[in-house]
FIKE-550691 format. One record per residue (C-alpha): x, y, z; residue in one letter; residue number from 0. Coordinates in nm, 4 decimals, padded with zeros to 6 digits. Example, Ala and Ser with C-alpha at 12.3 -4.5 7.8 and 13.67 -1.06 7.14 Angstrom:
+----------+----------+----------+----+-----+
|        X |        Y |        Z | aa |   i |
+----------+----------+----------+----+-----+
|  01.2300 | -00.4500 |  00.7800 |  A |   0 |
|  01.3670 | -00.1060 |  00.7140 |  S |   1 |
+----------+----------+----------+----+-----+
***
This chain:
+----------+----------+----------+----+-----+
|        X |        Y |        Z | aa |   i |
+----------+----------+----------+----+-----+
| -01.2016 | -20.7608 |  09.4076 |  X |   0 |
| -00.8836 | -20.8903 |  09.3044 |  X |   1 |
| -00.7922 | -20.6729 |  08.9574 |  X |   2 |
| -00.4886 | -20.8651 |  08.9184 |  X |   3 |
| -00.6633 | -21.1744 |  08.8258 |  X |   4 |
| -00.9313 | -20.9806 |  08.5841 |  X |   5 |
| -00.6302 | -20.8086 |  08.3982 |  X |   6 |
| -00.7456 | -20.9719 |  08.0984 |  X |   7 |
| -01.0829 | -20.8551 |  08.1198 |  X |   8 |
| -00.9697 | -20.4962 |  08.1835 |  X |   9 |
| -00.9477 | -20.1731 |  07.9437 |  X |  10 |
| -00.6951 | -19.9281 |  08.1083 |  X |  11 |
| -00.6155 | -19.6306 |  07.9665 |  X |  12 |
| -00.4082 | -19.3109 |  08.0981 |  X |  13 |
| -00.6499 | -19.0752 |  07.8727 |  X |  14 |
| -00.8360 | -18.8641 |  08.1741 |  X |  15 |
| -01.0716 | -18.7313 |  07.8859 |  X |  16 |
| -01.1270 | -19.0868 |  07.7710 |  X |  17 |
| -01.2008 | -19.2034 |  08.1158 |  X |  18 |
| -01.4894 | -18.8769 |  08.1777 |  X |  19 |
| -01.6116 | -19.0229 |  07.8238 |  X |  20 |
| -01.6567 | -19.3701 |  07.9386 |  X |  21 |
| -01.7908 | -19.2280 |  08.2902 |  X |  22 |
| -02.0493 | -19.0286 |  08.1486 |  X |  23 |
| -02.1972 | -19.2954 |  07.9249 |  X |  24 |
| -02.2524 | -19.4930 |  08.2022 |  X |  25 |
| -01.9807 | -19.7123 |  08.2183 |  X |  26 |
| -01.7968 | -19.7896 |  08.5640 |  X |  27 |
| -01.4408 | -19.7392 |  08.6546 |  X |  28 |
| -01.3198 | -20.0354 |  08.8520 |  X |  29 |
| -01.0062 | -19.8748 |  08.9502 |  X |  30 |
| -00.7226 | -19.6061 |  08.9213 |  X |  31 |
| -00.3566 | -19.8501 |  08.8385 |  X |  32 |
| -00.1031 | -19.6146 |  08.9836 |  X |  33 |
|  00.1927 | -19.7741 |  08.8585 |  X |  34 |
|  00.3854 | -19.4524 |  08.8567 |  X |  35 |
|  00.4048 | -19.1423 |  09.0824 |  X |  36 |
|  00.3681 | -18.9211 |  08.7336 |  X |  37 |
|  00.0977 | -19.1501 |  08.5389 |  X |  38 |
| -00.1980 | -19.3514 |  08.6361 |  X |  39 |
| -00.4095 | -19.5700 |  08.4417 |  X |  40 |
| -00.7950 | -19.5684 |  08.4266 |  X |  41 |
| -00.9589 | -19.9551 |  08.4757 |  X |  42 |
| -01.2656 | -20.0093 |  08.3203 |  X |  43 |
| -01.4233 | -20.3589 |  08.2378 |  X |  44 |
| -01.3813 | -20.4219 |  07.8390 |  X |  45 |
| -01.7140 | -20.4688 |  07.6322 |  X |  46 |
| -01.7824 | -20.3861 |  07.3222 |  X |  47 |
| -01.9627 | -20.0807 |  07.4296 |  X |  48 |
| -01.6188 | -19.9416 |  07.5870 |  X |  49 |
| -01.4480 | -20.0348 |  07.2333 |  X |  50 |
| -01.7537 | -19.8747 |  07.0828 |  X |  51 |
| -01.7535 | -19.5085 |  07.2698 |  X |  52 |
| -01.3660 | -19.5032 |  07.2523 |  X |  53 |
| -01.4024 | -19.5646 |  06.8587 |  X |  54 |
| -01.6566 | -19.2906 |  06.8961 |  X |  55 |
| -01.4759 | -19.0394 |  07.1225 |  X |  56 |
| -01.2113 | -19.0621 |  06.8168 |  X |  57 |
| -01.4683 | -19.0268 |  06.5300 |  X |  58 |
| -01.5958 | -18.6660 |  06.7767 |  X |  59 |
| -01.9322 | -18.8449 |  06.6937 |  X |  60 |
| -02.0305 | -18.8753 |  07.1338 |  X |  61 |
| -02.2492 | -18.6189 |  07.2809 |  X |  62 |
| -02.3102 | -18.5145 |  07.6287 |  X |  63 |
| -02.4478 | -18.2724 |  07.8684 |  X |  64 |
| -02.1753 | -18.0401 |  07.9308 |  X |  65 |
| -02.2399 | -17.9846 |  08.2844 |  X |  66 |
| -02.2245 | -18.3435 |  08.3327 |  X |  67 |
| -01.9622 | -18.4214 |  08.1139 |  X |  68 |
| -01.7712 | -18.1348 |  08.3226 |  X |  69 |
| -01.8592 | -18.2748 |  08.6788 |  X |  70 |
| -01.7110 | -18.5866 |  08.5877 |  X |  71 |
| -01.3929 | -18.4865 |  08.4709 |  X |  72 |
| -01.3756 | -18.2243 |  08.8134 |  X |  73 |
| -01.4698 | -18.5388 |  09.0307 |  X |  74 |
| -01.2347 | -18.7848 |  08.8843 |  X |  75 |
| -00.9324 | -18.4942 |  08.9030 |  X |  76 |
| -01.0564 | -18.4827 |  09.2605 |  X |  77 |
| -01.0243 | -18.8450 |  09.3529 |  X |  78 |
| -00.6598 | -18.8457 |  09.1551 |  X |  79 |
| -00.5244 | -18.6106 |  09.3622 |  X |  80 |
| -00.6740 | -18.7029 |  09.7006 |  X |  81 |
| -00.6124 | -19.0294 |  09.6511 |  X |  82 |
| -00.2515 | -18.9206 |  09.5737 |  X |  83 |
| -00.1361 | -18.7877 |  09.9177 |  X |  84 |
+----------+----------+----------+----+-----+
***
């Protein structure tokens, strides 16, 4: 898939806690934007669901399993920094 051309159909954040949000509700990440060796952005497809559990995430009004919530956040640090080297 060719992100480039879906830019404008994209939600990218560099929030890691964001991204495990979005993750654990189900939505998937498309890709990891690495436009810096120090910062990374998350790529998600927008929807109104994404808008919806970021608004959320902000409001502290999401719940989750915590050992879910926490395997998501170890895998994604995982695939940053193997991906990274």
């Amino acid at each position: 898939m060719n992100i480039a051309s879906k830019s404008e159909c994209l939600f990218e954040m560099s929030d890691i806690n964001i991204a495990t949000a979005l993750l654990t509700s189900g939505i998937p990440l498309i890709g990891i934007n690495r436009h810096d060796p120090q910062h990374c952005l998350f790529l998600f497809e927008d929807s109104k669901k994404v808008r919806q559990i970021v608004e959320d995430y902000w409001a502290r009004s999401l719940s989750f399993e915590p050992q879910a919530l926490l395997g998501i956040l170890k895998s994604l640090k995982g695939r940053l920094y193997t991906e990274n080297v």
